[in-house]
C-alpha positions as CSV (number, residue, x, y, z in Angstrom):
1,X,38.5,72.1,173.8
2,X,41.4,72.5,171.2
3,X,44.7,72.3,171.8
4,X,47.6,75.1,171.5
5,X,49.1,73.2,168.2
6,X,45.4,72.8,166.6
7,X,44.7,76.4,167.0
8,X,48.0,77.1,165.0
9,X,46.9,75.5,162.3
10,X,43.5,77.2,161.9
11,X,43.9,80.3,159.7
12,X,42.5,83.7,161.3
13,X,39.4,85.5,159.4
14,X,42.0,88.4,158.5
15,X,44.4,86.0,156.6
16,X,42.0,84.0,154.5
17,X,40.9,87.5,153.5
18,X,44.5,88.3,152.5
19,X,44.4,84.5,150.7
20,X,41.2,85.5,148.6
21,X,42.6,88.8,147.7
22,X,45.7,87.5,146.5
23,X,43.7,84.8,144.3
24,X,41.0,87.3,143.0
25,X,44.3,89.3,142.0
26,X,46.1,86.6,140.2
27,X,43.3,85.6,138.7
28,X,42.4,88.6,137.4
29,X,45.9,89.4,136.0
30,X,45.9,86.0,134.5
31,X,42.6,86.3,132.6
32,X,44.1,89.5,131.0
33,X,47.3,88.0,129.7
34,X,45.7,84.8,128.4
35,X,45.3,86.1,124.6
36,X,49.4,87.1,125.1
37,X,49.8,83.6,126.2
38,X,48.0,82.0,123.4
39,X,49.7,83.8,121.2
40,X,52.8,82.8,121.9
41,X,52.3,79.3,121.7
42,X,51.2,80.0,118.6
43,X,54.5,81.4,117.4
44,X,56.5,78.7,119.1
45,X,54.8,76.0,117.5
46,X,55.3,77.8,113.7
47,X,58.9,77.7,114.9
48,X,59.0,74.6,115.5
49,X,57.7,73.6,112.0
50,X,59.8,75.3,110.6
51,X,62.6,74.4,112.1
52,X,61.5,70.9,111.5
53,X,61.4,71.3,107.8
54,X,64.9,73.3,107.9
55,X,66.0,69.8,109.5
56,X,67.1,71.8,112.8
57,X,66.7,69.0,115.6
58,X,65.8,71.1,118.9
59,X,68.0,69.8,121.6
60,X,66.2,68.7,124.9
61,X,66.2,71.4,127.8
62,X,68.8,71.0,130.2
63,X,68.4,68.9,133.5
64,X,70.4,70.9,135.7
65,X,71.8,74.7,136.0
66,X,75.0,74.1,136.7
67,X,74.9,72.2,133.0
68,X,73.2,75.0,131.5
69,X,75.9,77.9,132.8
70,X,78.9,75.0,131.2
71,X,77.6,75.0,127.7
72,X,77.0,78.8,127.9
73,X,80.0,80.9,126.4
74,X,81.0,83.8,129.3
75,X,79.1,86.9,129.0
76,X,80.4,89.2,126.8
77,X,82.6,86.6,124.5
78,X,81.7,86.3,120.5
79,X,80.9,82.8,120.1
80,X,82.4,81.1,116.7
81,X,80.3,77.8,115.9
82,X,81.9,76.5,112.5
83,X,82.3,72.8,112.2
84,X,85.2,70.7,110.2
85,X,83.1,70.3,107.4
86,X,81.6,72.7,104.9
87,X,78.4,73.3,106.2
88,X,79.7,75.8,109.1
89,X,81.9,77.7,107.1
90,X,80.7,81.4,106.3
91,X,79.8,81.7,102.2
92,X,83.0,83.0,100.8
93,X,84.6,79.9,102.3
94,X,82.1,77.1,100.6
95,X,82.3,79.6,97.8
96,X,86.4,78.9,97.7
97,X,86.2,75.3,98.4
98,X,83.5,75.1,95.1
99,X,86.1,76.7,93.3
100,X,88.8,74.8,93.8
101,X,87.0,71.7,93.4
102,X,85.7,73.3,89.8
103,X,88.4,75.0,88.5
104,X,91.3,73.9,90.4
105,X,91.3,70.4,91.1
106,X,90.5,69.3,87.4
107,X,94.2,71.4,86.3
108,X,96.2,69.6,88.9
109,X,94.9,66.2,87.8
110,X,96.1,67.6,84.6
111,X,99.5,68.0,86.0
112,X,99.6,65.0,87.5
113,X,98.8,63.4,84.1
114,X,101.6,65.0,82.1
115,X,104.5,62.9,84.1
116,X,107.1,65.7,83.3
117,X,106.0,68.2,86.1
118,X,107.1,66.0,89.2
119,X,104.6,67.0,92.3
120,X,103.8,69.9,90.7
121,X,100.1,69.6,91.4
122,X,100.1,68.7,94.7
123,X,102.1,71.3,95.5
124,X,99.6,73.6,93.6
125,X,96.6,72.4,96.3
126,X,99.1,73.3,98.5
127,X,99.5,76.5,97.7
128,X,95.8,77.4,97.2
129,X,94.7,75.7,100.5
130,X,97.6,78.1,102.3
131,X,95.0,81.1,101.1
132,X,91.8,79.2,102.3
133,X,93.3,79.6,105.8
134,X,93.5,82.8,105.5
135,X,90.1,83.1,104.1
136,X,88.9,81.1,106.8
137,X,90.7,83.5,109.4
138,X,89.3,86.6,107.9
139,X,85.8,85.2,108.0
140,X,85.9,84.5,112.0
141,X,88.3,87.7,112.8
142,X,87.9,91.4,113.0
143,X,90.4,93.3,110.5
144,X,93.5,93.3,112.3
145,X,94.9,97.4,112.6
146,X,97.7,99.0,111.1
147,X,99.6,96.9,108.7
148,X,97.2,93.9,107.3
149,X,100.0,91.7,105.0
150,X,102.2,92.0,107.8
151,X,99.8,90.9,110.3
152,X,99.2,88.3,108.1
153,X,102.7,87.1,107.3
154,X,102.8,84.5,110.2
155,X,100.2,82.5,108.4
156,X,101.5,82.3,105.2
157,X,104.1,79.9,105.9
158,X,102.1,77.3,104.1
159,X,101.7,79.3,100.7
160,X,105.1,80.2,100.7
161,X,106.9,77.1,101.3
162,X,104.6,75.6,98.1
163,X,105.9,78.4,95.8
164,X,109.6,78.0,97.3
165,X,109.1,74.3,96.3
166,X,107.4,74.7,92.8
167,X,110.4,77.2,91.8
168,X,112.8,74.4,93.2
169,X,111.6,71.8,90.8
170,X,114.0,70.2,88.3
171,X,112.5,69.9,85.0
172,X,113.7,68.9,81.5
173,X,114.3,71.8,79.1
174,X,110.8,70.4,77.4
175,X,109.1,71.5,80.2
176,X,110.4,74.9,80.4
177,X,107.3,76.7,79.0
178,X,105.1,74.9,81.4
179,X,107.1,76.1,84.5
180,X,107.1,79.4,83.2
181,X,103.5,79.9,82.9
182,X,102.7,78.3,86.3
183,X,105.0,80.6,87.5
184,X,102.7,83.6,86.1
185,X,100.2,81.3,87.5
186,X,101.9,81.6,90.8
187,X,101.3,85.5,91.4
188,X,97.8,85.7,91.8
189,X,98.1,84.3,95.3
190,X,99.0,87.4,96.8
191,X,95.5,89.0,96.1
192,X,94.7,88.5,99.6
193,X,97.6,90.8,100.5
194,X,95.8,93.6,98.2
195,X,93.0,96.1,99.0
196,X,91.4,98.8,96.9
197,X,91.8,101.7,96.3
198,X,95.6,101.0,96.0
199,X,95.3,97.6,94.1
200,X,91.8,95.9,93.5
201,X,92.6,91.7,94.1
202,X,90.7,91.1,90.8
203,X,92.7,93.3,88.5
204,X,96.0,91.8,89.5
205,X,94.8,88.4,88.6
206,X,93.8,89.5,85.4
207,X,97.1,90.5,84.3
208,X,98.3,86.6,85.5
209,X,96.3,85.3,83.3
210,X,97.8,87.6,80.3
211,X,101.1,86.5,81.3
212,X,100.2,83.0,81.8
213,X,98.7,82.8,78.4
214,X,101.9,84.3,77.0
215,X,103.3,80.9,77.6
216,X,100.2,79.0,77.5
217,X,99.6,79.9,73.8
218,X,103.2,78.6,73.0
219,X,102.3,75.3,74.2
220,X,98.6,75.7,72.4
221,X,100.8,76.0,69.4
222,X,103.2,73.3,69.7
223,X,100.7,70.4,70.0
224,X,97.9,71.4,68.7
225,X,96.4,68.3,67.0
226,X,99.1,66.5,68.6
227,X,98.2,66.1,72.2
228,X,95.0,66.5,73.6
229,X,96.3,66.8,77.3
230,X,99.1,69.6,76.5
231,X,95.8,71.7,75.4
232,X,93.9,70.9,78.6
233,X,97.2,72.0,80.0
234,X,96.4,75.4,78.7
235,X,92.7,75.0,79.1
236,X,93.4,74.5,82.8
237,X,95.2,77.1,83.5
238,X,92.9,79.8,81.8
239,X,89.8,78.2,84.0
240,X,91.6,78.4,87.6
241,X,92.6,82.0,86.8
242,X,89.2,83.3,85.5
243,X,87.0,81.1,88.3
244,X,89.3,83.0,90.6
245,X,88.3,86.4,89.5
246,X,84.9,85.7,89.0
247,X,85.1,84.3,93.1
248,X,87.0,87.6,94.5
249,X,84.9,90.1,92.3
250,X,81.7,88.5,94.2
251,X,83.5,87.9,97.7
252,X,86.4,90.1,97.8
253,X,85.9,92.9,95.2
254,X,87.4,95.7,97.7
255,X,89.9,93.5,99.7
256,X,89.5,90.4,101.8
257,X,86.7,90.5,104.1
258,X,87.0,90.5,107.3
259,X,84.0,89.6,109.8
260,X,83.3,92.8,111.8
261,X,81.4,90.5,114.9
262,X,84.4,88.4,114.5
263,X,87.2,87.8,116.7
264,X,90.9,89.0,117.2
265,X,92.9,87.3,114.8
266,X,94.9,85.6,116.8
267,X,92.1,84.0,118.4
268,X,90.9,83.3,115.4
269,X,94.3,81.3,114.3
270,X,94.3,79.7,118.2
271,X,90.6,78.2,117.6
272,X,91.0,77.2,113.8
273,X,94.7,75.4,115.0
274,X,92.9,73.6,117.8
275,X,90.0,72.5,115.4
276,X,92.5,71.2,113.4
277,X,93.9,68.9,116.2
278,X,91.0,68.0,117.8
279,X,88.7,64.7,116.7
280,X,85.8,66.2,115.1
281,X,83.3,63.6,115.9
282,X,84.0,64.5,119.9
283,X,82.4,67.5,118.7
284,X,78.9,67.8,119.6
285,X,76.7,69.9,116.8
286,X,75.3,73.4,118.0
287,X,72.1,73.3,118.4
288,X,69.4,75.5,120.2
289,X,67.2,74.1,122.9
290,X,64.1,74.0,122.6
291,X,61.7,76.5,124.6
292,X,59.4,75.2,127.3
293,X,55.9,75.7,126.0
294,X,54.1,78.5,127.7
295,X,51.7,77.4,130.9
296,X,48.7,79.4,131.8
297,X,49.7,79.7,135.6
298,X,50.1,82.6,137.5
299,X,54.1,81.4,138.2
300,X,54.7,81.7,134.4
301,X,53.6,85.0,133.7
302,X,56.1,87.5,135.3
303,X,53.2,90.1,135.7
304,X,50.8,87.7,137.2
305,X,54.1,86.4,139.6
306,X,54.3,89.8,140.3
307,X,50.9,90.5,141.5
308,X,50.8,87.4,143.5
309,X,53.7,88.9,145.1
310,X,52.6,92.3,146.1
311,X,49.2,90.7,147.6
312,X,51.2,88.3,149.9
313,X,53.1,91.0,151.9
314,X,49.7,92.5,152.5
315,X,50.3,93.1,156.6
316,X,47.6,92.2,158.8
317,X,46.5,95.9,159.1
318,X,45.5,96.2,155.5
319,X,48.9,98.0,154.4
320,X,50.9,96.9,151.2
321,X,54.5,96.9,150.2
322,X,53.6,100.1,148.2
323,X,52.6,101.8,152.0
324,X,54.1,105.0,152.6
325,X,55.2,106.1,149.1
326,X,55.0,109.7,148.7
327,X,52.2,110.6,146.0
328,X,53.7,112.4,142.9
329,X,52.0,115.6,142.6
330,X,51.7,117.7,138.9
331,X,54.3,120.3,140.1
332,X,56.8,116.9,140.5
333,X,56.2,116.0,136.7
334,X,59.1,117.2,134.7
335,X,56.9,116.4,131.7
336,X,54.0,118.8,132.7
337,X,54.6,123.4,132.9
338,X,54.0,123.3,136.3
339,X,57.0,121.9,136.8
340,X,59.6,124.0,138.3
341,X,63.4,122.3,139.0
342,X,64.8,124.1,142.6
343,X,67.4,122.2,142.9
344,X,71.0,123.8,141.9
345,X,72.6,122.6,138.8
346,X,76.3,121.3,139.2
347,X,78.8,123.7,136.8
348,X,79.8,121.6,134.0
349,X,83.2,121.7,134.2
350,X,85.0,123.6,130.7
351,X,86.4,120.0,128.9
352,X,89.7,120.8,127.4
353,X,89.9,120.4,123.4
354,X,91.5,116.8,122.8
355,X,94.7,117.0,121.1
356,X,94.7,116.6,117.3
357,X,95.7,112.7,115.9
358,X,98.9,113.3,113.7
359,X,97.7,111.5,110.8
360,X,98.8,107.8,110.5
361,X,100.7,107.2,107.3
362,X,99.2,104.4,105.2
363,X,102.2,102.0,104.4
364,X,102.1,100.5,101.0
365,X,101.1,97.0,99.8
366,X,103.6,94.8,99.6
367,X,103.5,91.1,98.4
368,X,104.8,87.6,99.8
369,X,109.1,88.5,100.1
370,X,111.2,86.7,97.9
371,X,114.7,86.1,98.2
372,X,115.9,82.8,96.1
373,X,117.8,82.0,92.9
374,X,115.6,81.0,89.2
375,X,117.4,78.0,87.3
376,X,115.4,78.8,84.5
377,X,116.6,82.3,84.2
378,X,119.8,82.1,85.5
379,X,118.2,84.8,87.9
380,X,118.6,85.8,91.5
381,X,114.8,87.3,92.5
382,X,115.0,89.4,95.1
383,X,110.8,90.8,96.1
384,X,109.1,92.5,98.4
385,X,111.5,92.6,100.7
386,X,112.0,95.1,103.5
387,X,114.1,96.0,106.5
388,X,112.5,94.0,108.9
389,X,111.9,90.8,106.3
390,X,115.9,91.1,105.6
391,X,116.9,90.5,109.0
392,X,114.6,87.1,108.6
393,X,117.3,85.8,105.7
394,X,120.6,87.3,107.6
395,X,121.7,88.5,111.4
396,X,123.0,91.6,109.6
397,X,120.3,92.4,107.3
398,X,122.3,92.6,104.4
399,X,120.8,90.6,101.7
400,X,124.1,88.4,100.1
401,X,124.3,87.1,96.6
402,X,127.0,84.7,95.7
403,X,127.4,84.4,91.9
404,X,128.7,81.2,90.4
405,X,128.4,81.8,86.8
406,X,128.9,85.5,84.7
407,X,125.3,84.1,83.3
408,X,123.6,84.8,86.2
409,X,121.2,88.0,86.6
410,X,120.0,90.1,89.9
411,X,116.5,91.3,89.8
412,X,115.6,93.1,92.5
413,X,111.6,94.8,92.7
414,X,109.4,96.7,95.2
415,X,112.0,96.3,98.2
416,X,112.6,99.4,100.8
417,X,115.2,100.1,103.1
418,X,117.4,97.2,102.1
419,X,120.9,96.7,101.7
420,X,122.0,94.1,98.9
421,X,125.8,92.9,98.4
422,X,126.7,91.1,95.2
423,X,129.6,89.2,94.9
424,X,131.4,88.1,91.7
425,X,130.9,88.4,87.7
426,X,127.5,89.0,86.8
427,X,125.7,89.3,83.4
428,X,123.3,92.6,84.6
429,X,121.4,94.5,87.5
430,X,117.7,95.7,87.2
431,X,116.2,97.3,90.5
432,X,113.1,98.4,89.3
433,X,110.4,100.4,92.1
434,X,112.6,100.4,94.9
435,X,113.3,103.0,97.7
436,X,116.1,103.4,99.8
437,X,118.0,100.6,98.5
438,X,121.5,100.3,98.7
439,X,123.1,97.6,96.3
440,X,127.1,97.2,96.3
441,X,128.6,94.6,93.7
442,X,131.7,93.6,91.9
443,X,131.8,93.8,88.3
444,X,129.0,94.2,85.4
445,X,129.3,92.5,82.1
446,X,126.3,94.4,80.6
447,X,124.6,97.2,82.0
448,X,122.4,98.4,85.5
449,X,119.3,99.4,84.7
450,X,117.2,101.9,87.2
451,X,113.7,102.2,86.5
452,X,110.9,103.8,89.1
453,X,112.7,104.0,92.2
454,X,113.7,106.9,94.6
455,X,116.7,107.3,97.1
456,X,119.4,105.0,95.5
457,X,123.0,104.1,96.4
458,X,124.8,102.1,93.9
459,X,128.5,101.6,94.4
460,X,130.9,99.7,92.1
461,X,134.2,97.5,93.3
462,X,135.0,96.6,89.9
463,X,133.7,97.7,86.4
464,X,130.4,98.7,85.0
465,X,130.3,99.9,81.7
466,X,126.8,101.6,80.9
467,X,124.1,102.9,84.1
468,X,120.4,103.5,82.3
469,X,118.2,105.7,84.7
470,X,114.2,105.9,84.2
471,X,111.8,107.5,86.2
472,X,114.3,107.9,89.1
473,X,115.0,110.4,91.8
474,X,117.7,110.6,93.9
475,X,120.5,108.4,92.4
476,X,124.4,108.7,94.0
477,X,126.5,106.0,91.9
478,X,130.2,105.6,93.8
479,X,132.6,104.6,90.9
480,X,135.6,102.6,91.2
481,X,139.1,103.7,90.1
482,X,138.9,101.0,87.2
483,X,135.4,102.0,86.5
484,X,135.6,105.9,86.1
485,X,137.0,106.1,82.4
486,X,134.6,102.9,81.1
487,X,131.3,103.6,82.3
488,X,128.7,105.9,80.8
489,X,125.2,107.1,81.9
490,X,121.8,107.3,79.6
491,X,118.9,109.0,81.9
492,X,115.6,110.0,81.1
493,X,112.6,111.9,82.9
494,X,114.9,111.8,86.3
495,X,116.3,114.3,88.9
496,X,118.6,114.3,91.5
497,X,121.5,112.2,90.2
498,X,125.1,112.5,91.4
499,X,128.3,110.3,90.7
500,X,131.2,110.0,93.2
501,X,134.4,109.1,92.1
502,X,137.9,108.8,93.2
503,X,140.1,111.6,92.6
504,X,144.0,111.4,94.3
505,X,143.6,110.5,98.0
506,X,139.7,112.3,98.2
507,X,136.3,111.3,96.3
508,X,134.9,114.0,93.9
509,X,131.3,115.0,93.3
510,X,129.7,115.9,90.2
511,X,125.7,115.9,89.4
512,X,124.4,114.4,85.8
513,X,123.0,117.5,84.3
514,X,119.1,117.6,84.2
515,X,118.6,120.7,82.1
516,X,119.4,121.7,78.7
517,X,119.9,124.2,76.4
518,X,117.9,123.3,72.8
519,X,118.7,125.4,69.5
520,X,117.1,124.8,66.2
521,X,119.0,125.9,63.0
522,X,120.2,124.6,60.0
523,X,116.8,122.2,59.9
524,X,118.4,120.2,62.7
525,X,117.9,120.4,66.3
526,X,121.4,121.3,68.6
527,X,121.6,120.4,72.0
528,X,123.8,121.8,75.0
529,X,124.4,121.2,78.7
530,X,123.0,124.2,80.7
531,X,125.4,126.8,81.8
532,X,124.1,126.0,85.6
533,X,127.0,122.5,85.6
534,X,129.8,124.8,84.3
């Protein structure tokens, strides 16, 4: 006689049926995907030459989940491998560094070499490695929206403070051509500020190496046959410029590139400034682990799994899980005409038209702002500046140059919106493509030249004798008392100028007359305000 616990443990004829069943599935199942399997054994293992001759060392599977789910990034979150070194840069960055260390490095050694230019080529790898971070940047980040150099401006602290130096520098009057053609040199950096089809980055570099050659060839001339390192000099120069264009024409032609896959760009700067501080050999290499190889058991094959599934919830009764499904009948089949759809449709509502976009206005170009005084010129630059840059270099925003010497000269290009005050003696005033600027000084020795700009204010404290317009429209000059019967006006191929001078206790008025009256007689040519400013 058994006992109670033995007869437990004796399976009943119905479920060794449902064990057979189950096997005859699986094993049925299995025998059909055992080419599949093959075949993908087949591929892992050409992988894994290959990877093998690509010297990619497979890291060993994982021990435990919970390590697997910490080396994963989160779902959803663009990864960005790149190493210190070289090797996990994207090809415009290895591309930059070959450059520099071709063309560039050689000319600073060159600097170096010469004795007379101080620091000069350190500060020039200085300068140059300020734009590989922002190559770097580019190549890890999404292009950012709206305005890209003034997204950018944070991170050109670097370049900027290497120019500010290198136009610092103290040199003897021997060295005065050098300086000025580094300083051509100098204004091919911004090329990562520029995009097509406004300004294409390799055609401003070109014209830097025209003007760096101006002074270049002066120095070619001097010690030619003299001094084999003043002609590297020049040679230097001309390589750095020309390996540069050839790099953005391949990399950059249109514009920097920007990653599409990439990151914001602040994220971007977050994870390249904590690379920076971080020890690099903490860093473990990305690597991707190796695959499992491919069993031929019915638990690895998620069809066979599957079957093996559906065959043990077989009841005792015969019935499956897929008991009491209702059949699908030809009239059911959306796919076949006998179909025919009952049900009632819900109304699509009536979608209102989305309102139109006002267009967005594409703001122009600007390069790195300048606001400093040139020794070598006796000039006060004053660049690229605008309303919000001003209020960087005063509380006010009113851009304030002290003269110390009637030498001195105020240059002021491609500003907007700013507000300059001059004060003392100066020797002369060029604004050249500037709009809405406002510049108020004391007296001129020589002249104020006007030349491609719109919307300007001029007003005189002291004396100016002669104002040349060019290319200008909308020009109000406020005289002074002093200056009214000295100063004189030469315009050409502008509109919309106006001069405002004191007249008793009130300010009078007049427009500069932009048509004319012409007569030919005599074999001479007379001609005669219009009778429109009478």
């Amino acid at each position: 006689r058994t006992s109670t616990s033995d007869a437990r443990t004796i399976p009943s004829s119905e479920q060794t049926l449902a064990s057979k069943r189950t096997t005859m599935a699986s094993n049925k199942v299995g025998n059909v995907f055992d080419p599949l399997g093959n075949l993908l054994n087949d591929v892992v293992s050409r992988l894994e030459v290959l990877e093998a001759k690509a010297g990619i060392t497979p890291a060993s599977a994982p021990s435990a989940t919970a390590s697997t789910s910490a080396a994963a990034p989160p779902p959803g979150e663009p990864t960005l491998e790149v190493s210190h070194e070289t090797g996990g840069e994207s090809p415009s960055v290895k591309a930059y560094d070959a450059y520099v260390k071709e063309s560039l490095v050689p000319f600073t050694t060159i600097c170096d070499q010469l004795g007379g230019l101080k620091n000069m080529g350190d500060l020039l790898k200085d300068a140059w490695e300020g734009n590989r971070s922002i190559i770097v940047l580019a190549s890890r980040s999404k292009a950012p929206d709206g305005n890209i150099p003034e997204a950018l401006a944070p991170y050109l602290k670097k370049t900027q403070e290497a120019v500010k130096a290198m136009h610092g520098l103290r040199l003897d009057r021997d060295w005065d051509r050098h300086m000025k053609a580094v300083a051509e040199m100098l204004a091919c950096l911004s090329w990562i500020l520029f995009k097509a089809p406004q300004q294409v980055p390799s055609a401003m570099v070109k014209e830097a190496i025209g003007s760096a050659e101006f002074w270049s060839n002066r120095i070619r001339k001097d010690f030619k046959g003299k001094d084999e390192t003043q002609i590297a000099f020049c040679d230097g120069i001309k390589k750095a410029l020309t390996g540069l264009v050839k790099y953005i024409e391949e990399y950059h032609k249109a514009g920097l590139t920007w990653n599409p896959q990439g990151v914001s760009l602040a994220e971007a700067a977050i994870r390249l400034t904590d690379e920076a501080t971080s020890d690099p050999k903490e860093a473990a290499p990305a690597t991707r682990p190796k695959p499992p190889p491919l069993k031929n058991t019915p638990s690895s094959r998620n069809m066979g799994g599957l079957m093996a599934e559906l065959g043990g919830r077989t009841s005792e009764d015969g019935t499956s899980a897929a008991t009491g499904l209702k059949k699908v009948t030809k009239d059911m089949q959306t796919w076949r005409k006998e179909f025919k759809d009952t049900s009632e449709k819900p109304v699509a509502p009536v979608s209102k038209a989305p309102p139109k976009k006002s267009p967005v206005k594409k703001e122009k170009l600007r390069g790195i702002p300048i606001f400093e005084y040139q020794d070598r010129g006796f000039k006060w630059v004053i660049e690229n500046q605008t309303a919000e840059t001003a209020k960087k270099e005063s509380s006010d925003g009113i851009l304030k140059v002290e003269i110390s010497d009637p030498k001195q000269q105020v240059y002021l290009y491609n500003c907007e919106g700013i507000t300059v005050k001059v004060t003392g003696k100066f020797k002369s005033l060029v604004i050249d493509t500037c709009v809405k600027t406002a510049v108020v000084y004391d007296t001129l020795i020589s002249s104020a030249e006007m030349v491609n700009c719109k919307r300007l204010q001029l007003q005189v404290l002291g004396i100016c004798p002669v104002f040349t317009v060019d290319k200008t429209a909308g020009l109000v000059v406020y005289l002074s008392k002093e200056s009214v019967s000295v100063s004189e006006f030469t315009t050409s191929l502008s509109s919309e100028m106006n001069v405002s001078y004191p007249d008793g206790e009130d300010h009078k008025e007049i427009p500069i007359p932009e048509q004319f009256v012409h007569k030919v007689g005599n074999g001479s040519m007379t001609s005669e305000v219009s009778d429109l400013y009478h």
